[in-house]
MIMAR-984046 format. One line per field, with one value per residue: residue in one letter; x, y, z of N, C-alpha, C in turn. Coordinates in Angstrom, 1 decimal, padded with zeros to 4 digits, m for minus. Layout:
<atoms>
r (A ...)
nu (X ...)
nv (Y ...)
nw (Z ...)
cau (X ...)
cav (Y ...)
caw (Z ...)
cu (X ...)
cv (Y ...)
cw (Z ...)
</atoms>
This chain:
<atoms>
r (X X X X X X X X X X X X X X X X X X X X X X X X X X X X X X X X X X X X X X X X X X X X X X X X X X X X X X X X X X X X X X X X X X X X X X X X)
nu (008.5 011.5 014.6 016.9 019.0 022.1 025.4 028.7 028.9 027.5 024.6 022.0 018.3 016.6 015.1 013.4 013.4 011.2 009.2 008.3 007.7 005.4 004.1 002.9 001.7 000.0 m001.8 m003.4 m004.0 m005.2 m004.8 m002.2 000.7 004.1 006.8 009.6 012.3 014.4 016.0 017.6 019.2 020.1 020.2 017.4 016.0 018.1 019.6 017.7 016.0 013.7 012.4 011.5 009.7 008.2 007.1 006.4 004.3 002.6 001.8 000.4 m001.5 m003.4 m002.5 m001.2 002.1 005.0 006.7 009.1 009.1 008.6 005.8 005.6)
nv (098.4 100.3 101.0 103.5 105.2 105.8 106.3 106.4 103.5 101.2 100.2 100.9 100.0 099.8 101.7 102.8 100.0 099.2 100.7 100.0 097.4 097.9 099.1 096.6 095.1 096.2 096.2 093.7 094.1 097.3 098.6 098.6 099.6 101.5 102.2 104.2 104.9 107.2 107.3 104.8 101.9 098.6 095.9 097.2 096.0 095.6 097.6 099.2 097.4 097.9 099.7 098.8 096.6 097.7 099.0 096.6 095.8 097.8 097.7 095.2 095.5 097.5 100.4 103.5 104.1 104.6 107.3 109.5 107.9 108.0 107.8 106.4)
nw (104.2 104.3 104.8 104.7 105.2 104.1 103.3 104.2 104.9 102.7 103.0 103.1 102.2 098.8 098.1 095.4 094.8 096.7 096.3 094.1 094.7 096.2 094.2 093.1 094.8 095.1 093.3 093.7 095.8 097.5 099.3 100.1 101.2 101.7 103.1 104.7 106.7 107.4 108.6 109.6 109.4 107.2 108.5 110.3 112.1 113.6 114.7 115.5 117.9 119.8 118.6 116.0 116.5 118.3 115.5 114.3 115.6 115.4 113.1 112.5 114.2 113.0 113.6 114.2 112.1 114.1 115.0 112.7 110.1 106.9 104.1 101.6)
cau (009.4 012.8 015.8 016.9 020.4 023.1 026.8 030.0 028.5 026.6 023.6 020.4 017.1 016.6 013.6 012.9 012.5 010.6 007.6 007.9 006.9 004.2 003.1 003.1 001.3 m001.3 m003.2 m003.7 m004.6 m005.2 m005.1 m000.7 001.7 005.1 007.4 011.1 012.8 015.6 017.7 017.7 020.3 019.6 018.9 017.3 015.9 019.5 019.9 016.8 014.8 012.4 011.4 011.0 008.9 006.7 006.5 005.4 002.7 001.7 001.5 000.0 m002.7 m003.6 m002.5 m000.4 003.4 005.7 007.5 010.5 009.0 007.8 005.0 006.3)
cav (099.2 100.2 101.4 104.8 105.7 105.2 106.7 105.1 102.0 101.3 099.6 101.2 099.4 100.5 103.3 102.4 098.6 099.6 101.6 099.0 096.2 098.6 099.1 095.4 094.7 097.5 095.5 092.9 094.8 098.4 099.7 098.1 101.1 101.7 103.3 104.9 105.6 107.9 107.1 103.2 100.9 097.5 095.3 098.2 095.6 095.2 099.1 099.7 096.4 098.0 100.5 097.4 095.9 099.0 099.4 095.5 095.7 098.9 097.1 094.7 096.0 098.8 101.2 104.7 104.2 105.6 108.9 109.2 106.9 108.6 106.8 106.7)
caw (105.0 103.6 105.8 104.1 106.1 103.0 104.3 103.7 104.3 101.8 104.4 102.8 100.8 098.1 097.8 094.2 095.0 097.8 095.8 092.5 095.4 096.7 093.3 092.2 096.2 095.0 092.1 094.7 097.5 097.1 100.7 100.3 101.5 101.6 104.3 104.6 107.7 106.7 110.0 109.9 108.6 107.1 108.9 111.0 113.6 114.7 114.9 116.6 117.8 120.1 117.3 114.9 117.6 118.0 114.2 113.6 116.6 114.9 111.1 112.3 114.6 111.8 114.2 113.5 112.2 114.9 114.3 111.6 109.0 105.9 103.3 099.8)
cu (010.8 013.8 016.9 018.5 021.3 024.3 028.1 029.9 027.4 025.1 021.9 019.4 017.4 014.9 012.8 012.2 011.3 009.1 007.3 007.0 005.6 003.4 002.3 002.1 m000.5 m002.7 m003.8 m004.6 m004.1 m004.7 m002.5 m000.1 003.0 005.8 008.8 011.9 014.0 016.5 018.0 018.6 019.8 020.8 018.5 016.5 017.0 019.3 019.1 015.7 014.1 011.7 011.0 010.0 007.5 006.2 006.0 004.4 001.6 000.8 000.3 m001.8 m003.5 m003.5 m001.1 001.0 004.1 006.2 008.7 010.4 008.1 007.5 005.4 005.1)
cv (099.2 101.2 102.5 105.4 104.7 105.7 105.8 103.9 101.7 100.0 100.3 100.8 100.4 100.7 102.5 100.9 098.4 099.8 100.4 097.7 096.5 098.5 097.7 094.6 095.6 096.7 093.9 093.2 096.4 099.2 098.9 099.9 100.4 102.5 103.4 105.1 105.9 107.8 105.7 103.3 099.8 096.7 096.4 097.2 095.1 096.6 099.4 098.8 097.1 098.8 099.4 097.0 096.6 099.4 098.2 095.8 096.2 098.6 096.4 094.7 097.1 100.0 102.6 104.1 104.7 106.5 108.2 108.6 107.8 107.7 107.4 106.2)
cw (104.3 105.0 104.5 103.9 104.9 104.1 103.5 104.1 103.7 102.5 104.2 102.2 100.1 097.9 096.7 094.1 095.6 097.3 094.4 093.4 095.9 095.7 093.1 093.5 095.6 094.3 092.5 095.7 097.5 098.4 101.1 100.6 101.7 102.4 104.0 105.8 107.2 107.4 110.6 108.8 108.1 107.5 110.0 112.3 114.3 115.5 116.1 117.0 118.7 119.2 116.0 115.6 118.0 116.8 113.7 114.3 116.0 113.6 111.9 112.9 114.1 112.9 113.8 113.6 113.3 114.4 113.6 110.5 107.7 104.8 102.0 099.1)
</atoms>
């Protein structure tokens, strides 16, 4: 998961690290993904802890991402 929202404060992962970790997760474990939320900050479980909360439950129960997160 990467936190997307740059701005004048510069408070965004970085994308690129994001998909090289996905890749480098891949030749391990094939079924690894990679997400984006374009309207989080880092640390985005400050910004938004119950949507962090709803998005681990989700990870971890293989159940659908919540809305706003796009798979890279």
């Amino acid at each position: 998961m990467a936190a997307g929202k740059a701005g004048l404060v510069p408070s965004s992962d970085s994308v690129k690290d994001t998909v090289k970790v996905r890749d480098v997760g891949c030749k391990m474990h094939e079924e690894t993904v990679a997400y984006v939320h374009p309207q989080m900050r880092h640390p985005w479980n400050r910004q938004a802890p119950e949507l962090f909360a709803r998005t681990a439950r989700a990870w971890f129960e293989r159940e659908a991402i919540p809305a706003g997160f796009k798979e890279l």
